[in-house]
C-alpha angles and dihedrals in degrees: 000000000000119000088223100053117036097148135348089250108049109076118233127278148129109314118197121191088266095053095044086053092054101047088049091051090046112045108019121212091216097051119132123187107255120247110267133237132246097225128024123194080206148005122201120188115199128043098222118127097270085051098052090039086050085045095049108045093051099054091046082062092054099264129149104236140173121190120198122206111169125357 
């Protein structure tokens, strides 16, 4: 991977190992959208805190749940 161009929406600047890990860790080349489901117990859109806290705890009670960060 080039240390110009990690991904279209990060800017470029010095990269150093560490950054280019991360980037790779955190927004994979190779991702692809999972396949929806026909029926949710609960959408949450935003992955704030109050959005993942909202998104945890109902699956841990057994919910189907998508959360939508970004569209």
């Amino acid at each position: 991977m080039s240390t110009n161009v990690l991904n279209e929406h990060i800017a470029e600047f010095p990269v150093g190992e560490h950054d280019e890990k991360l980037v790779e860790n955190t927004h994979p080349l190779d991702w692809k959208n999972p396949i929806p489901s026909e029926c949710y117990d609960l959408v949450v859109i935003g992955a704030g805190s109050g959005g993942l806290t909202a998104a945890s705890m109902m699956a841990q009670l057994g919910a189907k749940v998508a959360l939508i960060e970004r569209t």
